[in-house]
C-alpha positions as CSV (number, residue, x, y, z in Angstrom):
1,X,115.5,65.4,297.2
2,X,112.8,65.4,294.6
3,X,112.5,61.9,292.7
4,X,113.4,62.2,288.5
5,X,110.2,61.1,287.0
6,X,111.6,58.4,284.3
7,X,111.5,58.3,280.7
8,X,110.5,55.3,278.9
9,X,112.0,53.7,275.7
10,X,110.1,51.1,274.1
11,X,111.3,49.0,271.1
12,X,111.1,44.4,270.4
13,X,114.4,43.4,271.3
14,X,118.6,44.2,271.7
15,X,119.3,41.8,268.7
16,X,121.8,42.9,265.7
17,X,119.5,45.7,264.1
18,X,120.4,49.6,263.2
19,X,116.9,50.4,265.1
20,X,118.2,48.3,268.4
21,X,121.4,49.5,267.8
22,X,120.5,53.5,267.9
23,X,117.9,53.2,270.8
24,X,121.0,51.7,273.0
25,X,122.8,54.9,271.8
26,X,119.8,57.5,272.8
27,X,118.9,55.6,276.1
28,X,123.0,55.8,277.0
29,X,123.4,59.5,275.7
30,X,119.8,60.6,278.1
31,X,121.2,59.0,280.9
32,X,124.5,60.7,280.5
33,X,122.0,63.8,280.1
34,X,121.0,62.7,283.7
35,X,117.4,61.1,283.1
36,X,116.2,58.5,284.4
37,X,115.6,56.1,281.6
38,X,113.7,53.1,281.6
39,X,114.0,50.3,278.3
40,X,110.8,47.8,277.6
41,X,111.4,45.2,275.1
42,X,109.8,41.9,275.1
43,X,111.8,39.5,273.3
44,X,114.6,39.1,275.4
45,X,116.2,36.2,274.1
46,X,117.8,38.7,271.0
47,X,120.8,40.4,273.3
48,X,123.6,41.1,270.9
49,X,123.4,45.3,271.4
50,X,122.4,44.7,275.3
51,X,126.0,44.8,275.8
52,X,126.4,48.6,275.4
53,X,123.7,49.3,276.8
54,X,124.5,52.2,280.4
55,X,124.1,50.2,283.7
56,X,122.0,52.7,284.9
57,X,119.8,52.3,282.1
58,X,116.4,49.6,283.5
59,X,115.3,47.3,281.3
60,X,111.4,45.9,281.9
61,X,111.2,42.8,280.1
62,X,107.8,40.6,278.5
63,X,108.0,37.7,276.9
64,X,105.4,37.6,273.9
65,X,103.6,34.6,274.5
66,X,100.8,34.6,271.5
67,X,100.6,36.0,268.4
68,X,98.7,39.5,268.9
69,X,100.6,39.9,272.0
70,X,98.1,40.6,274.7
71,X,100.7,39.5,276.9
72,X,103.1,42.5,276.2
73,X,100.3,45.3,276.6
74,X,98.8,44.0,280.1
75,X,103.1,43.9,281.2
76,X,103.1,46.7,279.6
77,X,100.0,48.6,281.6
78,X,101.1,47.5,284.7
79,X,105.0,48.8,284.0
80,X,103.2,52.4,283.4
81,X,101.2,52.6,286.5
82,X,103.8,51.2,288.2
83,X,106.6,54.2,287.1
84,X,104.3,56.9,285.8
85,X,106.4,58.0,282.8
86,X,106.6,61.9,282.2
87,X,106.7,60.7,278.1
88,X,107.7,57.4,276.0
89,X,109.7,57.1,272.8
90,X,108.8,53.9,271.2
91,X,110.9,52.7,267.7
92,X,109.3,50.5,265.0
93,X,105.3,49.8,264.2
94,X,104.8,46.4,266.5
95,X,106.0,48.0,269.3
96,X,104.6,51.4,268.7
97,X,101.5,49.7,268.4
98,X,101.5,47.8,271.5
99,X,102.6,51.1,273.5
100,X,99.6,53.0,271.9
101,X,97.2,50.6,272.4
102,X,98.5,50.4,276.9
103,X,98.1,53.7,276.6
104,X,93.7,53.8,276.5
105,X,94.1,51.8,279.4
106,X,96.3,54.3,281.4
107,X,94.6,56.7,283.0
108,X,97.0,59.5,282.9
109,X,98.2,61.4,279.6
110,X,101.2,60.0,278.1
111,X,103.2,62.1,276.2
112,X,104.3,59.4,273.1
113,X,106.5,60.2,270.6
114,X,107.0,57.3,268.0
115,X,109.7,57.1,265.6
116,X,109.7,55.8,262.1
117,X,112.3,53.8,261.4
118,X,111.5,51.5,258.7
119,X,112.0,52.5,255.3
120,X,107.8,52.8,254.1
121,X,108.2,50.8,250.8
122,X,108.7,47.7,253.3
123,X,105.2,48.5,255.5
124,X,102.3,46.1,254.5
125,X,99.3,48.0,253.4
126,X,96.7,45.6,254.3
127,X,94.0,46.2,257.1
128,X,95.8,45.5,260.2
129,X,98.6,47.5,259.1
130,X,96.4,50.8,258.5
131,X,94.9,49.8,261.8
132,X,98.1,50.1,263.0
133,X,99.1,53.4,261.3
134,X,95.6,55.1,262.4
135,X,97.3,54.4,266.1
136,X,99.9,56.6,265.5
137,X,97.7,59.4,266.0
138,X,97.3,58.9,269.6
139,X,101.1,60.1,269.5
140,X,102.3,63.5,270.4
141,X,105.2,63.8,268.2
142,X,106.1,61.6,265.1
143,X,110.2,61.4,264.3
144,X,111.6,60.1,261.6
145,X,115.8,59.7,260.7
146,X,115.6,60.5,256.8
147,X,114.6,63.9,255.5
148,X,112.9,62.0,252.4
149,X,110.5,60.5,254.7
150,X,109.8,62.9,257.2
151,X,108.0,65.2,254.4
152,X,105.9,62.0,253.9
153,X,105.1,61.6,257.3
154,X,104.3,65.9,257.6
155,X,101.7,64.8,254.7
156,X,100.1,61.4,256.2
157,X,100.2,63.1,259.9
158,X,98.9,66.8,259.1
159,X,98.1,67.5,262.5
160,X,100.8,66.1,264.2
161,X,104.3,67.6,265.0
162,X,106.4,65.6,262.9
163,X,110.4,66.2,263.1
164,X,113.5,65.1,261.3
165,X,116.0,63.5,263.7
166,X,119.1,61.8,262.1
167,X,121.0,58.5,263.6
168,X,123.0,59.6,266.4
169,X,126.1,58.2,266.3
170,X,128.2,56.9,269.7
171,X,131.6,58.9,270.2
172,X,133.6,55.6,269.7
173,X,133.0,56.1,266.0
174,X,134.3,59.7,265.8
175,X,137.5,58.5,268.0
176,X,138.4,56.5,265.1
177,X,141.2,57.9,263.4
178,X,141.5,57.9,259.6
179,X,143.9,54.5,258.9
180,X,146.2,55.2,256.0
181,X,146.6,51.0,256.3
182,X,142.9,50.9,254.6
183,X,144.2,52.5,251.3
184,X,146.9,50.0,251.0
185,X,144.5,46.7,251.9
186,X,141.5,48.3,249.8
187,X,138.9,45.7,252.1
188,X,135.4,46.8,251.1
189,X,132.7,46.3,253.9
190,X,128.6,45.6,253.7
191,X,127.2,46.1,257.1
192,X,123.7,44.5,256.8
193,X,121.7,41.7,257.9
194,X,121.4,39.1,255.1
195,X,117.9,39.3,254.1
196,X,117.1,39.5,250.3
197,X,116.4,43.0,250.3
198,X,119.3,44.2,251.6
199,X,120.9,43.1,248.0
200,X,123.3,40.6,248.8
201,X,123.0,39.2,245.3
202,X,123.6,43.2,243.9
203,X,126.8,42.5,244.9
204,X,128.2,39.0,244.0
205,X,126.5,40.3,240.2
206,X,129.1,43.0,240.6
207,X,131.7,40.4,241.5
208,X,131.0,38.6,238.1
209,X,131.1,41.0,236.1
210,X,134.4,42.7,237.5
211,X,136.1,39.2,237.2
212,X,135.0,39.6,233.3
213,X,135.4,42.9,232.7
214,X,138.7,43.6,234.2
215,X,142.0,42.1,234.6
216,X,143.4,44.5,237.5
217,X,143.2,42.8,241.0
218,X,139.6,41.4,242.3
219,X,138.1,43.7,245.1
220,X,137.2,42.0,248.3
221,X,134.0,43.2,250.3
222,X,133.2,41.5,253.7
223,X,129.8,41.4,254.3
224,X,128.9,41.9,258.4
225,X,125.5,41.1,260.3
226,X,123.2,38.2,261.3
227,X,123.1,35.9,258.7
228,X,119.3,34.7,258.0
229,X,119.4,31.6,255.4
230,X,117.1,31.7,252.9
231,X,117.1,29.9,249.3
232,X,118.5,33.5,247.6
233,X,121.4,33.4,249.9
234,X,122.1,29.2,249.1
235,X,121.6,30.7,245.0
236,X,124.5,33.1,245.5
237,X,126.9,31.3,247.5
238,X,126.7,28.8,244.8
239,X,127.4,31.5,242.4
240,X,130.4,32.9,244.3
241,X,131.8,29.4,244.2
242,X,131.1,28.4,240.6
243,X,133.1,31.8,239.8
244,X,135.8,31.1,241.9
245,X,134.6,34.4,244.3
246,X,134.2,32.8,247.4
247,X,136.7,34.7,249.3
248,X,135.8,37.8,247.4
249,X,132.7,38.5,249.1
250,X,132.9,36.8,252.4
251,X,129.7,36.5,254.7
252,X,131.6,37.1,258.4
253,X,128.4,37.2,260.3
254,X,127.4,39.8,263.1
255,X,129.8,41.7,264.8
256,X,130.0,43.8,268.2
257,X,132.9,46.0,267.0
258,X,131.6,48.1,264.2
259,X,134.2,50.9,264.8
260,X,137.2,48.5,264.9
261,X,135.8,47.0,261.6
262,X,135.0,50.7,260.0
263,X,139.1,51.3,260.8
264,X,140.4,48.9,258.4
265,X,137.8,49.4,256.1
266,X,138.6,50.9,252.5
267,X,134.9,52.1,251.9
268,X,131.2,51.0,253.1
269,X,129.1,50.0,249.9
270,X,125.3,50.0,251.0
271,X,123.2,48.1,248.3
272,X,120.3,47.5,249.8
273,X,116.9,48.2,248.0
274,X,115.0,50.0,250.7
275,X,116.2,52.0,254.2
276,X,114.6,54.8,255.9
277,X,118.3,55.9,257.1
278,X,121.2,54.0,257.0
279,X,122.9,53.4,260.5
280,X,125.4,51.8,258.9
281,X,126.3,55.1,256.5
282,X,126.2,57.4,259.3
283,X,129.0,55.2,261.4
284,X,131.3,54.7,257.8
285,X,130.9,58.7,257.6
286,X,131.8,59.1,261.3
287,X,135.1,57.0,261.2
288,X,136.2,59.2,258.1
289,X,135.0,56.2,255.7
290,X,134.1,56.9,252.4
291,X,130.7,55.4,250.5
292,X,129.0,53.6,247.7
293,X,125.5,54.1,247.9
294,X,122.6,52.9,246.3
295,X,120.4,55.6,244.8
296,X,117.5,55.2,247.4
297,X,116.3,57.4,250.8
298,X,118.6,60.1,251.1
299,X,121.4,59.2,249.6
300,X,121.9,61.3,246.7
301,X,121.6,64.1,249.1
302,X,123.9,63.1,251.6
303,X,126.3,62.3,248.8
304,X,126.0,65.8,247.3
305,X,125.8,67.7,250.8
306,X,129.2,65.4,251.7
307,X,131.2,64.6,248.9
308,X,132.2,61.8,250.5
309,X,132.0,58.7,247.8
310,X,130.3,57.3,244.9
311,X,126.4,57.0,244.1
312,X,124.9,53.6,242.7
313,X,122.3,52.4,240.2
314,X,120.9,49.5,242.1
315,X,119.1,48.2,239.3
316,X,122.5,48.1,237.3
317,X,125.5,45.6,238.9
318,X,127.3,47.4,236.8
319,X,127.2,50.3,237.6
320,X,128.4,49.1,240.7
321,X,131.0,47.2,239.0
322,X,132.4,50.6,237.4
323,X,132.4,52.2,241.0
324,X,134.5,49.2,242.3
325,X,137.1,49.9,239.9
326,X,136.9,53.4,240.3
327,X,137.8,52.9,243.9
328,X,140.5,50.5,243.6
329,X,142.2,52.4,241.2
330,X,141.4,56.2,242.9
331,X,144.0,58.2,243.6
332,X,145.7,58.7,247.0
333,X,145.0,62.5,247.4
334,X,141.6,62.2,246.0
335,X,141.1,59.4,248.8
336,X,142.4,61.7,252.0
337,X,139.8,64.3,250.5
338,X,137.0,61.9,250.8
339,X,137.8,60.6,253.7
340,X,138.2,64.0,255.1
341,X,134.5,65.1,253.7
342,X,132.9,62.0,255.7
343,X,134.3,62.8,259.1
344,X,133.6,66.4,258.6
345,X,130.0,65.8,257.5
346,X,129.2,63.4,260.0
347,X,130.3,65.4,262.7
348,X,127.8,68.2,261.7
349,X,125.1,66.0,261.5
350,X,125.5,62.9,263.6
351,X,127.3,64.1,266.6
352,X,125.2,63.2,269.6
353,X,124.9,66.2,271.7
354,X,122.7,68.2,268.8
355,X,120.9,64.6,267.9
356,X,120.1,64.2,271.9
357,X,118.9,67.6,272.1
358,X,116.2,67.5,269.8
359,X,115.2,63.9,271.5
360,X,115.5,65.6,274.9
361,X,113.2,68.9,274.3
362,X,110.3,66.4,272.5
363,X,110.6,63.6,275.6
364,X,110.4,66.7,278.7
């Protein structure tokens, strides 16, 4: 019987990310697809999505052992002669670049497609990084998961076959059954790490101001994902407690039940101030959640393509405030209907079997 020449997926680590997260869903939906799929990462001490990751799935691991890791691409080289990949799909710049760079020391042509996945107001724009972007052109495909930035990338890659590919999202999220429970507990959830610019302060400023604004019961939001401190994060806890709001908006840390936590959910709000695509949105949509989103990526047009929640001024807490009370005060049917239009819209877009079929015909 003729050996299955392997597939390689290449991305940092397993930790708590939407970009860890959705390569564990692709390498376990191709391997269900029956390929051979191979996993390099090279900071293996970040293991939080390793747990859903197929059995049959191998994972090559590198630990990066100096700061322009030369240590990954030599593991790296020798993992490619050693398997002689038929094509490689490699999330996020660091390790795209790493990948590209093996790849003038492997002397057989490696079909590479990379995939954008950070939102491109957050890439530096110094040398190094344009270094890094010129790399990209050594790649036979360039994917991206929002439609906004894919035309960017069709303008910065002319010559290169650039393709929009949204988030595909696991089946346990579509098994989730809409939970009449959430309308009557009305628990907001953030799904985010807590760095700055995913807005954490967005929305204890909306907390305020609904505590002064309006005398109907306070919303509560739990906020899940790795908590990072940092002195903006010590600013708002101490302005959660000076308005009595602590157990409004309640940091719970990360979490490996995301569906579970989607069920009793009321709606997602996504503040933050830049995404490329939302893995977070797509899963709320999936479980038949509705949404708050900030006016940023695409959004506005899954909101109008969906009808499935509320769009939000991030510049304007209250705007978000007004939303807030909105939804705690929306009525039941118009609730069903929105919960209805998320599941529907997500299973037209985020189902894995059409997601995995546009990352199958690019990777054979």
């Amino acid at each position: 019987m003729k050996r299955k020449i392997p597939i390689l997926l290449m991305i940092d680590h397993f930790g708590s990310g939407g970009a860890q997260r959705q390569i564990v869903n692709i390498a376990n939906g191709l391997v269900d697809n029956g390929e051979d799929v191979h996993i390099f990462i090279y900071y293996p001490q970040y293991t939080h999505h390793k747990v859903s990751l197929d059995k049959r799935v191998v994972i090559h691991e590198a630990l990066k052992s100096d700061k322009l890791g030369l240590s990954v691409v030599v593991k790296l080289i020798s993992v490619l002669y050693r398997f002689k990949y038929k094509s490689a799909l490699v999330f996020l710049n660091t390790p795209a670049f790493y990948l590209e760079l093996a790849s003038f020391f492997y002397f057989k042509r490696l079909a590479i497609t990379y995939s954008e996945r950070t939102s491109l107001e957050l890439l530096p724009t110094n040398f190094l990084s344009n270094l890094r972007n010129e790399f990209h052109g050594v790649c036979k495909n360039i994917t991206s998961n929002s439609i906004v930035q894919s035309e960017k990338l069709k303008r910065k890659y002319a010559k290169k076959n650039v393709v929009y590919i949204p988030n595909v999202m696991p089946d346990p999220f579509f098994d989730i059954n809409i939970n009449p429970e959430a309308l009557n507990d009305k628990i907001f959830v953030v799904i985010a790490h807590t760095t700055p610019f995913k807005n954490f302060s967005y929305i204890a400023e909306s907390l305020v101001l609904y505590k002064k604004n309006f005398s109907t019961s306070l919303p509560v939001i739990h906020w899940y994902g790795r908590i990072i401190d940092s002195e903006e994060l010590i600013r708002i806890k101490s302005m959660l407690a000076d308005n009595d709001l602590t157990e409004n908006l309640v940091f719970c840390g990360a979490s490996n039940n995301i569906p579970k936590i989607l069920e009793k959910s009321f709606m997602l709000i996504h503040p933050s101030k830049y995404e490329s695509s939302s893995n977070s949105v797509a899963e709320a949509l999936a479980t038949g959640t509705p949404v708050i989103l900030g006016d940023i990526a695409d959004h506005k047009i899954i909101l109008d393509e969906s009808s499935s929640g509320f769009l939000v001024n991030i510049e304007k807490p209250y705007d978000l405030t007004l939303s807030l009370n909105n939804a705690m005060n929306i009525d039941p049917v118009k609730y069903s209907e929105l919960c209805s239009n998320a599941k529907n819209y997500a299973i037209n877009n985020f189902k894995s079997v059409s997601v995995l079929d546009k990352y199958a015909k690019l990777l054979s």
